[in-house]
N, C-alpha and C positions, 0 to 999 in steps of 0.2 A: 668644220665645214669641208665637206669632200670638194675636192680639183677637180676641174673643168679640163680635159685631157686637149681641148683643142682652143684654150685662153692664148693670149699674144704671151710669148715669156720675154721677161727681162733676163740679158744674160749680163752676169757682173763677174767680167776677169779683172781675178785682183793676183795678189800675193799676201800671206802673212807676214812679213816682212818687210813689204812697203810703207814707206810713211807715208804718204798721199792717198795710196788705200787707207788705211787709219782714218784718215781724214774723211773716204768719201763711204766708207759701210755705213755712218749714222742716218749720210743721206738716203743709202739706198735699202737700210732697215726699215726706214720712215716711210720709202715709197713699198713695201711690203707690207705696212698695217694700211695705211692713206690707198693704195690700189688693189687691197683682198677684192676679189671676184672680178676685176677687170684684169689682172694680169698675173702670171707666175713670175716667179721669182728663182731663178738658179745661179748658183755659183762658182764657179771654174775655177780651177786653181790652175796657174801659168807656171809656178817654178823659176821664178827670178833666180834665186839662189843655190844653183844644183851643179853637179859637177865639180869640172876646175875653180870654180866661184867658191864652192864651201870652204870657211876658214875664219880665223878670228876675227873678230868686229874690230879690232882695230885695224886692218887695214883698210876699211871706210867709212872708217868712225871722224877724219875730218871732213869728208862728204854730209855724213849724213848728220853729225853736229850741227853743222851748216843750214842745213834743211828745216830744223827743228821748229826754230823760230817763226817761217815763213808756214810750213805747214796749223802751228797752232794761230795764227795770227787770222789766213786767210779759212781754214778749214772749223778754227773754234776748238780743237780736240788739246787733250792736255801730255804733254809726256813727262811722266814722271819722273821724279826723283834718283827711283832705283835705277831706272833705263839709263840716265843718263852717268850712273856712279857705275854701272857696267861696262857702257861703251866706253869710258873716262879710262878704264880698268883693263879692258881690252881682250881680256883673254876668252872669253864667251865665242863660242862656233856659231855661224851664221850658217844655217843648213833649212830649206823653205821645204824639206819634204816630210820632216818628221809634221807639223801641224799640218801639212794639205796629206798627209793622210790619214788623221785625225778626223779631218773634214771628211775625206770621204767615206769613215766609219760613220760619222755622224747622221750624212745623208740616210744611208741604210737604215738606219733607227730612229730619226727622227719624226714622230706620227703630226708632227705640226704644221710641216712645212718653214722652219723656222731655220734657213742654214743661212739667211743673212746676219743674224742675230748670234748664230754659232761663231762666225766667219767677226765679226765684232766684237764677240768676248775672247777669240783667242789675240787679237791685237792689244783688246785689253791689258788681257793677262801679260805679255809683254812688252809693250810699249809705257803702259800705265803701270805697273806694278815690277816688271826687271824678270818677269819670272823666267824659267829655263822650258823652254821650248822643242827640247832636246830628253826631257826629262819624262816619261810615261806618265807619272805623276800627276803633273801638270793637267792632264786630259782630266786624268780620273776626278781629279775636283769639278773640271768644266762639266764633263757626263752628269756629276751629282745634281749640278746647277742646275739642268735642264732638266732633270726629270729618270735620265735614262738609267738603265740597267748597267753598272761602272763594270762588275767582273767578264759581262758579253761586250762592253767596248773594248776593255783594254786588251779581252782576248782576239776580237777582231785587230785591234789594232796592232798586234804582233805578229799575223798571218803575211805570209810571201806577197796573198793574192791582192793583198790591201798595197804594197809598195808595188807592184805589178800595174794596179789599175788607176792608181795616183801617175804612174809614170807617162802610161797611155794618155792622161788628162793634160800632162803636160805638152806631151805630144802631139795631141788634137790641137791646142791651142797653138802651137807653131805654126800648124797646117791654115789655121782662120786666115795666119798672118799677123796678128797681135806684135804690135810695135814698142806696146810699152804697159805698164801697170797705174791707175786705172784703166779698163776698157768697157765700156756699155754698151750692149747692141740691142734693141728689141727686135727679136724675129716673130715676126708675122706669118703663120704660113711656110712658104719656101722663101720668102723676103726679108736679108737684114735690115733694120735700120739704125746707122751708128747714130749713136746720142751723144756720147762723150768722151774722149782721149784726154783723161788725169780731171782734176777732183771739177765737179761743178755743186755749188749751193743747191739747197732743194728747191726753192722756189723756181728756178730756173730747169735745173733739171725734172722737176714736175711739169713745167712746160711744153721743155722737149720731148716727151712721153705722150705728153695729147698731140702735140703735132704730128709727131710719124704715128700714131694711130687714124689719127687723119688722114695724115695722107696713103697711111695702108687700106683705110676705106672707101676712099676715090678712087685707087689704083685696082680695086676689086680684091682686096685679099684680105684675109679674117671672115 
């Protein structure tokens, strides 16, 4: 189905990296099939983990241990095994640029519209299964999964202008103001409307999507 260039979009700044993203991409996959033709779907990458920040998972591997339990309890997602025999293990580089720019090879070739779904399996592939994220590899099996052409990903995804314009994304995202990973906004028009600051259920969050459409339709915008 071709896009509606002037639909409400959903913008969903996450990080691959974040557990509570983890937890909220199933929701906000779910509102991409549950809202086809009422709204787009985009996904921003924030860059949690960039700079001075990059470095072995043990130096917040008691944080984010910690977190584990509350996230799969309140969110329902699972972390696995391996994730946890790696953090436990410590030595694994926590670096959030090498998958968002993954992501935004993805964007470019994705003819589905489907980067919540992409944005989901690379948390997968790490959170659920330990895999190395740091790893080219790693992409080239996700590319397979979707569909895509793997030797034009991985050669995109080794290009200057791919870690160039991951960088800028992170940098836009500063400029929003984004305070934290989850963030939901639906823009209507020239009108944000925040939805959510970190994980919200779908029923709920489904909610809040008819509401600020709502209220974008009162307010005279869309």
């Amino acid at each position: 189905m071709e896009q509606t260039p002037d639909l409400p979009e959903l913008l969903y700044i996450f990080d691959p990296l974040c557990g509570w993203c983890y937890g909220m991409s199933p929701v906000v996959e779910q509102v991409q099939n549950e809202f086809a033709g009422r709204i787009t779907v985009s996904v921003l990458s924030g860059g949690m983990v960039t700079g001075p920040n990059v470095g072995p998972i043990r130096h917040d591997w008691e944080y984010i241990s910690a977190a584990l339990e509350q996230v799969e309890k309140v969110a329902g997602v699972t972390f696995g095994e391996p994730f946890r025999q790696l953090g436990a293990e410590g030595s694994r580089i926590q670096d959030s640029e090498p998958p968002c720019r993954a992501l935004t090879v993805f964007r470019q070739l994705d003819p589905y519209h489907q980067t919540a779904s992409f944005a989901h399996a690379l948390q997968q592939a790490y959170f659920l299964r330990g895999q190395d994220l740091n790893d080219p590899a790693t992409y080239q099996v996700l590319a397979a999964d979707f569909g895509l052409n793997v030797a034009e990903f991985s050669r995109r995804l080794a290009l200057p202008e791919t870690a160039q314009a991951t960088r800028h994304e992170f940098a836009a995202v500063a400029k929003i103001g984004v305070q934290g990973f989850p963030t939901t906004i639906l823009r209507v028009g020239n009108q944000g409307y925040l939805l959510a600051r970190g994980f919200m259920p779908y029923d709920a969050f489904a909610a809040s999507i008819e509401q600020a459409l709502q209220q974008a339709a009162a307010e005279g915008n869309g």
